[in-house]
N, C-alpha and C positions, 0 to 999 in steps of 0.2 A: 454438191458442186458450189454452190454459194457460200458453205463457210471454209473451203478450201481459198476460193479466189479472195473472201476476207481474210483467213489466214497469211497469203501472199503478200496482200498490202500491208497488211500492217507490221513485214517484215523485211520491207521495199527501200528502198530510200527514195529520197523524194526529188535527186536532183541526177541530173544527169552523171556520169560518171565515166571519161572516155578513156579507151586503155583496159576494160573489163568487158571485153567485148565475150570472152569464152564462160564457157557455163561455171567451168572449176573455180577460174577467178571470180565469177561474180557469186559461186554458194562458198569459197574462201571470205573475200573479203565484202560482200554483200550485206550481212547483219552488223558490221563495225560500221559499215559506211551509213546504214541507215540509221545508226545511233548520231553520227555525225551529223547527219542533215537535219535530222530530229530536233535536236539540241539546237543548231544552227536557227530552224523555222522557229524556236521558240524563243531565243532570244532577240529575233530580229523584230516578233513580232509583239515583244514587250519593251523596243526600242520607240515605236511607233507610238 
């Protein structure tokens, strides 16, 4: 059970995302998005 619910996260994205509220949309576009916010978290946080 624990390396499913890590598995989850770490293919999560990390920001909200409103308009993906159905499952299909969020396992369609779920993993692009969470490359998005991934990328976004790391460049914000080498802004800083």
């Amino acid at each position: 059970m624990v390396s499913a619910v890590q598995a989850a996260q770490a293919i999560a994205p990390t920001r909200p995302h409103p308009g993906v509220e159905s499952s299909l949309l969020n396992f369609a576009i779920g993993p692009f998005a969470s490359m998005l916010d991934r990328a976004r978290d790391i460049i914000s946080a080498a802004m800083r």
